[in-house]
N, C-alpha and C positions, 0 to 999 in steps of 0.2 A: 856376766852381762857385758856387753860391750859397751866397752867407753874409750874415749880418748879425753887428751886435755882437754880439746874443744867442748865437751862436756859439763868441766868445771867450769868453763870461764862464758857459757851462754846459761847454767845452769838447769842442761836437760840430760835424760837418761842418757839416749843412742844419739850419736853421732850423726841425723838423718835429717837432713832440713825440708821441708814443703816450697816449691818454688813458687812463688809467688805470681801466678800466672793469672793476667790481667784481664781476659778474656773468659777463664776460668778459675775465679776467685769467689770465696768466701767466709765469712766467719765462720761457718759450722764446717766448712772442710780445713779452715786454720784448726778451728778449737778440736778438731777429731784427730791432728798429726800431734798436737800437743798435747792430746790428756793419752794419747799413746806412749808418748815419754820421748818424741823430736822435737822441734822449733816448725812451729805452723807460720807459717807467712801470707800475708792481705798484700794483693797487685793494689795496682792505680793504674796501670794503663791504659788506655781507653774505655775510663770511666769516670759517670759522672761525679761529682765534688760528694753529692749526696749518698750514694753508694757508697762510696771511701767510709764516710763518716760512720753512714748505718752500720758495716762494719767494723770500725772500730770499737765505737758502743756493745754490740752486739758480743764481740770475741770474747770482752772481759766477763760477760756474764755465762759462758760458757764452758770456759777455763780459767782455772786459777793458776796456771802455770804460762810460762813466759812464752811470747809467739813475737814474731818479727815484721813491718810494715815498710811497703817497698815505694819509693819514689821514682822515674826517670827524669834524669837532669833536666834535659834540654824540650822536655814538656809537662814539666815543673807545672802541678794545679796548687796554685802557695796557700787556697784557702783549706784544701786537704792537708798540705803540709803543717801547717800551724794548726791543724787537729792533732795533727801525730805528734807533733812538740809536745803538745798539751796531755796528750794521751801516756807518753811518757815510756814507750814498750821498749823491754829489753834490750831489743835489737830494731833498730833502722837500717833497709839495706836499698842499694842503688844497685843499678844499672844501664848500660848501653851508651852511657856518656860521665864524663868525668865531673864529679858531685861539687867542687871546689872549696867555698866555703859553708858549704850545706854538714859536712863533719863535722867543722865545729859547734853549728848551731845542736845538731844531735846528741854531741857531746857535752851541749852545757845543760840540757836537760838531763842528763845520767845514763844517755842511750849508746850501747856499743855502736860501733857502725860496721857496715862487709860491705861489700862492692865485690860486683860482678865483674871481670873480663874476660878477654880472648886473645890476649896476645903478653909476651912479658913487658915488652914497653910498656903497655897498662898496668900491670901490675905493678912496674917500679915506681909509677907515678902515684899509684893508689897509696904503696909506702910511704911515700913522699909527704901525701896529703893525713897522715896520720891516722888511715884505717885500723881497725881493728883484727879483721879478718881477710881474706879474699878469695872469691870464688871464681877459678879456674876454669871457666866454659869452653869444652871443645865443641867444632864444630858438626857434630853428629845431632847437637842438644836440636829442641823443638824450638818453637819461639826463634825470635832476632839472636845469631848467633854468628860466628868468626867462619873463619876459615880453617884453621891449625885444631887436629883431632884432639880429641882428652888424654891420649897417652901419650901424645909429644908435649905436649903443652902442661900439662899439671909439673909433670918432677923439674921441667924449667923454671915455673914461677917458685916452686917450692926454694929451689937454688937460689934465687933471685931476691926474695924477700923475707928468708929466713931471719930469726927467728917468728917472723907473724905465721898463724895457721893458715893453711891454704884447705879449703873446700874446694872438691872436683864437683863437675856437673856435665852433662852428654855421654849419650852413652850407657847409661848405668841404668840395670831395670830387675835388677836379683843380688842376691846376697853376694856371688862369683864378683858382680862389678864391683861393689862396696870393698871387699878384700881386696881385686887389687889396686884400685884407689888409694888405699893406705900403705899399700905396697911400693905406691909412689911417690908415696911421705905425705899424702893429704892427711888432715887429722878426721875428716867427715864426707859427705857428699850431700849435696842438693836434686833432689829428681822430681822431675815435672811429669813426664807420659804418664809414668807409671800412676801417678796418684789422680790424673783423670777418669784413667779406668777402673774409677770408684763407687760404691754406692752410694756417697756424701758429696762427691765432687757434683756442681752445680753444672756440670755440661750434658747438654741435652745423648738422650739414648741414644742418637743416630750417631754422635761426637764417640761415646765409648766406644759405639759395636762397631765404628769405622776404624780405630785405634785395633781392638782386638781382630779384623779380619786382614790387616793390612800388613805387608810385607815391608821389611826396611828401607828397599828403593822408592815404595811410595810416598817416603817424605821427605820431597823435596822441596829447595830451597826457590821459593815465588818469590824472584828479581821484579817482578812485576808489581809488588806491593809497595818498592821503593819509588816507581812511577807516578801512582795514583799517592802515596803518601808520605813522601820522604822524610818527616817526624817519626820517627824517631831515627828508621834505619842509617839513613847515610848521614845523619850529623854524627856527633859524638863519636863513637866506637867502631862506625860504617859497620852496618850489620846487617843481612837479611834474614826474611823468618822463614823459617824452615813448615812446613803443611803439608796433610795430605790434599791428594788432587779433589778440587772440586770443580762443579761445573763454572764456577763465576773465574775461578784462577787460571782455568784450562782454554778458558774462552779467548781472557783479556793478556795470558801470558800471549799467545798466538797473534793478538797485535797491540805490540807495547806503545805504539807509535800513537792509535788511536787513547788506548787507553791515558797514555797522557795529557791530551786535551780532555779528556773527559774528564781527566782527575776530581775534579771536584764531586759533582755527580756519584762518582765512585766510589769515593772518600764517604761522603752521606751513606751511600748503602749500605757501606760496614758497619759505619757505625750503630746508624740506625738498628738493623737486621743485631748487631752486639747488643745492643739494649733494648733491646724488645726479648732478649732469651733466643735468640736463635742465630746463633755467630757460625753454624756448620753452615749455614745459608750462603756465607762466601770464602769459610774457610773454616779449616779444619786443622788448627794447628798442632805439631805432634812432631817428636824427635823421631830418629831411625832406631828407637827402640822400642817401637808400636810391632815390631818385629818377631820380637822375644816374648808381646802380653797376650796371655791368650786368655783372661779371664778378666772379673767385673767383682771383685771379693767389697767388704768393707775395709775402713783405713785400717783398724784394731789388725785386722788377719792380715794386711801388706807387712806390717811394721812387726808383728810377731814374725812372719815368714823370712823377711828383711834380716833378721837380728840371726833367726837360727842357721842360714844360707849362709850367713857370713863368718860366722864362726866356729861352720864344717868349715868351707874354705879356708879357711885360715889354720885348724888344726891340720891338715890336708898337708897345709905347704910346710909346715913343719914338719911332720913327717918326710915329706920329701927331703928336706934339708940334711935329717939323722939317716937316712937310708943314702943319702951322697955321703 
């Protein structure tokens, strides 16, 4: 079986985290990466207080095994956060801005904490602030993402904030990536594409089959969404989200100018069209590993597929090693 430390110390089988994708979250695709034997994780990003909640409630009943609940700093909902306090889950994790004293509040409920970044200065400071773990986002990943790719950027943080685990994320969409993520001293990986293109992932049919028909240059990175909503991207972390093209991105990228007076207006339709169940309506968010998916399995056969992908590869490169 595949394990690392990181294994012992979140108390899951594989090495495989569920990213916590805000837009497409839920507790039955948390509770389905966890009773598969990874760490399932619950977004809050542009979501209501009430959502947050139902899913935390929900997961526990789900799973009895441990899953992870994600806040962003600097649009902090505090009455979801003080659900999650309350709720008590294994791991609390952030992202796209620096958590400050949101650490210690998770850690005096008993909850690890991970933080997400994209750059090593992040990282040193995420040390600093006495995270538990960190997740290493190149800029290939889906969602509000850096600049600096998974393979410059991971063996740096790993150098950087050693001894903490470092989890990779971007990029990764088959067992080949997970090997060599470890290759570069990560102890696990985080993937988001890949587990939209789910049977349990809560994203609409047009969402997966635009994921599985699409080529990796199709997902690029909508500067345009920091226009109309500059929460979260350019505060904290400065990040933009990476999407495939839709009509609403392709319209309003061609005039940013306009689009920013309209912000507001804008800002509404996402939201709105997010919570109404139909977020492909103005975007289709997805890393440049919608590339690589050509299929719509359940999470069971990703995470089976996951584990044995990676542990050819891995005998593979040992071999390679005795035959040098």
């Amino acid at each position: 079986m595949l394990k690392t430390p990181l294994c012992d110390l979140f108390g899951i089988e594989v090495p495989i985290i569920l990213a916590p994708m805000g837009t497409c979250t839920s507790a039955e695709l948390a509770a389905a990466v966890s009773n598969a034997g990874g760490l399932g994780g619950i977004g809050s990003l542009f979501r209501t207080s009430a959502a947050i909640k139902r899913d935390i409630d929900v997961v526990k009943k789900l799973t009895n095994r441990h899953f992870a609940i994600n806040h962003i700093p600097q649009t902090l909902d505090a009455d979801a956060f003080r659900c999650t306090l309350e709720a008590r889950p294994a791991v609390i994790s952030f992202a796209l801005g620096d958590p400050g004293d949101l650490v210690r509040q998770a850690h005096d409920v008993g909850s690890l904490v991970m933080l997400q970044v994209t750059t090593v200065a992040q990282a040193t400071q995420a040390a600093e602030r006495g995270v538990d773990v960190i997740i290493a986002q190149g800029g290939e990943a889906g969602g509000y993402c850096g600049e600096v790719s998974t393979m410059a950027l991971v063996p740096q943080v790993v150098d950087a904030v050693s001894p903490i685990p470092v989890v990779a994320a971007g990029g990764i969409f088959d067992g080949r990536g997970i090997a060599a993520a470890l290759m570069l001293g990560a102890s696990g990986v985080n993937l988001g594409t890949r587990f939209i293109a789910t049977k349990e992932a809560p994203a609409p049919d047009t969402w997966k089959q635009a994921i599985v028909e699409a080529q990796s240059e199709d997902a690029i990175k909508a500067d345009v969404l920091n226009d109309i909503s500059p929460l979260p991207g350019t505060a904290g972390f400065g990040t933009v989200l990476r999407s495939l093209h839709t009509d609403f991105l392709d319209e309003w990228t061609a005039k940013r100018d306009e689009a920013r007076r309209e912000r507001d207006r804008l800002r509404n339709e996402i939201v709105s069209t997010t919570q109404a169940g139909r977020p492909d309506a103005t975007l289709l968010t997805a890393g440049q590993t919608a590339g690589g998916i050509k299929d719509i399995p359940q999470v069971a056969e990703i995470m089976r597929r996951l584990v044995a992908e990676t542990e050819a590869a891995l005998r593979k490169a040992a071999d390679l090693s005795v035959a040098v």
